[in-house]
C-alpha atoms as an extended CHARMM CRD file, in Angstrom:
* protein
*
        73  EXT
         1         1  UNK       CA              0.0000000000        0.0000000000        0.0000000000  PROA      1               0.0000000000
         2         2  UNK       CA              1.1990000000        3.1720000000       -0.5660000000  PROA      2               0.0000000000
         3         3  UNK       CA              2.5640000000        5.4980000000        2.1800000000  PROA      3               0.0000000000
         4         4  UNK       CA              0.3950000000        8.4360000000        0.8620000000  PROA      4               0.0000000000
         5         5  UNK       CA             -3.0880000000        6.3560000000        0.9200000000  PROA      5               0.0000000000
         6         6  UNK       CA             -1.5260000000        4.6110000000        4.4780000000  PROA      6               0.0000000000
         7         7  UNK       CA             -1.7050000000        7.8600000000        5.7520000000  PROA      7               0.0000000000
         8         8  UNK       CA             -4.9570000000        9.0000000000        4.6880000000  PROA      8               0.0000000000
         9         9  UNK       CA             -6.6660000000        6.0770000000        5.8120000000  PROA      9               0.0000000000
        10        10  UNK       CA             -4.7420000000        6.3000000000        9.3020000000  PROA      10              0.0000000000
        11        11  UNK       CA             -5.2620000000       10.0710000000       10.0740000000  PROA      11              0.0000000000
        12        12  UNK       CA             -9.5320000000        9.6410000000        8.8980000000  PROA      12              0.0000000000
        13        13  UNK       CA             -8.9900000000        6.3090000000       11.1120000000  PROA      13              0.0000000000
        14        14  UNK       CA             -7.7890000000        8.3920000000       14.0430000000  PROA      14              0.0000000000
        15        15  UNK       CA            -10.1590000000       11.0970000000       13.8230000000  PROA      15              0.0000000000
        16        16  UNK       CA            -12.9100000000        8.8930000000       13.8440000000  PROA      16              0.0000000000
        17        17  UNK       CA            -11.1920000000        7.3930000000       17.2000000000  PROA      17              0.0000000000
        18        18  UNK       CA            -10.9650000000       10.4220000000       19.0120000000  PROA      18              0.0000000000
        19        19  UNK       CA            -14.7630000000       11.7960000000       18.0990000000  PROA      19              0.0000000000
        20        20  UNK       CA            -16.1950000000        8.3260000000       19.1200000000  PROA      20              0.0000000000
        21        21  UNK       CA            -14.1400000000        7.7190000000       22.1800000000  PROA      21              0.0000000000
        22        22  UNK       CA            -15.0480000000       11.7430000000       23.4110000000  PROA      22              0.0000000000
        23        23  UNK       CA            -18.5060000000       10.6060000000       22.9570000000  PROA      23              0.0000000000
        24        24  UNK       CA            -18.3030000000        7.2870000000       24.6500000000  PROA      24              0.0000000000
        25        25  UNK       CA            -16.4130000000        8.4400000000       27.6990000000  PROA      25              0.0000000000
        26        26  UNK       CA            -18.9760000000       11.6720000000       28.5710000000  PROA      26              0.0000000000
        27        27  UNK       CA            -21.3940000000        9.2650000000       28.0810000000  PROA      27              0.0000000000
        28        28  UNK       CA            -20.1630000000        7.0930000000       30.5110000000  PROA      28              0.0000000000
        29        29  UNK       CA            -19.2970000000       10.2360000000       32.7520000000  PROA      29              0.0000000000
        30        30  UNK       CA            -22.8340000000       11.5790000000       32.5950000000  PROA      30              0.0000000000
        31        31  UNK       CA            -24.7320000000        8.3580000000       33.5120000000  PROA      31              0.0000000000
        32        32  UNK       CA            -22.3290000000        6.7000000000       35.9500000000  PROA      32              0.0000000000
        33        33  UNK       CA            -20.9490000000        9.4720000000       37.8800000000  PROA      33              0.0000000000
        34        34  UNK       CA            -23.6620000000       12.3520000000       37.8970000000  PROA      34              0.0000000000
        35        35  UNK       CA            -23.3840000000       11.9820000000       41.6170000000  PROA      35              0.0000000000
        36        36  UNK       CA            -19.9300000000       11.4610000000       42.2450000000  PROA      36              0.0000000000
        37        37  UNK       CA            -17.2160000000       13.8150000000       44.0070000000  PROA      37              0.0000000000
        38        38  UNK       CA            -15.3850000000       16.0560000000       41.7650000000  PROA      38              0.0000000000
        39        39  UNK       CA            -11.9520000000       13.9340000000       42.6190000000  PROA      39              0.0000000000
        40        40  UNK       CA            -13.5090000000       10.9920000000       40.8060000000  PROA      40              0.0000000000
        41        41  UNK       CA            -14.2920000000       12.8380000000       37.9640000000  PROA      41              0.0000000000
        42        42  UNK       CA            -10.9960000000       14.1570000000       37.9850000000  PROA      42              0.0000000000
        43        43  UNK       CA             -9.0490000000       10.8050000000       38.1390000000  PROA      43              0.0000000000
        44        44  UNK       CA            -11.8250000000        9.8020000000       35.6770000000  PROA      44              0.0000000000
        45        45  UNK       CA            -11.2900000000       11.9280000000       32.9840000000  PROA      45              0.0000000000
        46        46  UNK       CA             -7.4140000000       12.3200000000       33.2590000000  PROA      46              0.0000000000
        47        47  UNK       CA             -7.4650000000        8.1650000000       33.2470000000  PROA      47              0.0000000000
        48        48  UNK       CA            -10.1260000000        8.5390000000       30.0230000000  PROA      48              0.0000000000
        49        49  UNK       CA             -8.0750000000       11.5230000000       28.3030000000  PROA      49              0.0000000000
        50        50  UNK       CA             -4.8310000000        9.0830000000       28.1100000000  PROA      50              0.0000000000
        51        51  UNK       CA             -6.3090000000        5.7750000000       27.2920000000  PROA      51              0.0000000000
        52        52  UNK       CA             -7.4010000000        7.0920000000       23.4550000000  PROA      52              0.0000000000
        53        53  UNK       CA             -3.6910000000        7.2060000000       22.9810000000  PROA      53              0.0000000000
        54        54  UNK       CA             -2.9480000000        3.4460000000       22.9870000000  PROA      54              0.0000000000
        55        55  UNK       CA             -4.7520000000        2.5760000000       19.9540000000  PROA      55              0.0000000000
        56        56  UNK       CA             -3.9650000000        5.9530000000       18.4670000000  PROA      56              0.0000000000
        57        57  UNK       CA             -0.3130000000        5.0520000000       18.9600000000  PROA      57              0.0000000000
        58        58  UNK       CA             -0.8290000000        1.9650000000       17.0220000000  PROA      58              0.0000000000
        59        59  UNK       CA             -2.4790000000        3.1900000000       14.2950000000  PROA      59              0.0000000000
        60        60  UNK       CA              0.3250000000        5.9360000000       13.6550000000  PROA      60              0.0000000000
        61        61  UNK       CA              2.7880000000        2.8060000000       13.7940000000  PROA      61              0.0000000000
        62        62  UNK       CA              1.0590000000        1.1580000000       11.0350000000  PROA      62              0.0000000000
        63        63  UNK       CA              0.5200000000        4.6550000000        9.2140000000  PROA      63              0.0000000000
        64        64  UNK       CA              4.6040000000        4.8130000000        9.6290000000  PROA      64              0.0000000000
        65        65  UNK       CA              5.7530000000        1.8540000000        8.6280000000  PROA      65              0.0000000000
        66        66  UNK       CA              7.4450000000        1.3530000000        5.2390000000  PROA      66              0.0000000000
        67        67  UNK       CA              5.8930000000        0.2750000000        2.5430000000  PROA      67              0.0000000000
        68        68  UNK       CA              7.1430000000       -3.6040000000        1.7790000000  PROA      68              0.0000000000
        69        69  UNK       CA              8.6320000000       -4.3020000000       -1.4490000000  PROA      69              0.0000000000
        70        70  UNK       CA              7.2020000000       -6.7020000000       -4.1680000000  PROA      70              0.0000000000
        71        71  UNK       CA              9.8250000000       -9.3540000000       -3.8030000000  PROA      71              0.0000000000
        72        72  UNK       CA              8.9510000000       -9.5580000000       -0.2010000000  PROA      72              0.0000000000
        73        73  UNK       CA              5.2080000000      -10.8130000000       -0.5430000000  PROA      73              0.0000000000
């Protein structure tokens, strides 16, 4: 695959990440600690803010590794 398309498809991949995991975590914020202490919520969302990164990281991996050459498949 080309590096160009690679990282096309990884940046739209990535984007799509971050807007579904925002949406996932407040959701999970809103209905499971609406009545919690504001140190949850803090550990909470510094714990959620991070996690996004993992697969994130591994998606720029793959975006960043070099394309393999035909006498290699």
């Amino acid at each position: 695959m080309p590096v160009r398309l690679k990282k096309l498809i990884g940046t739209a991949l990535i984007v799509v990440l971050v807007i579904l995991y925002a949406l996932v975590a407040t959701t999970v914020a809103t209905y499971r600690l609406a009545d919690s202490a504001w140190y949850v919520h803090l550990i909470y969302f510094l714990v959620s803010g991070v996690v996004w990164v993992v697969p994130a990281m591994f998606l720029i991996r793959w975006m960043e590794r070099p394309p393999r050459r035909k006498s290699e498949r």
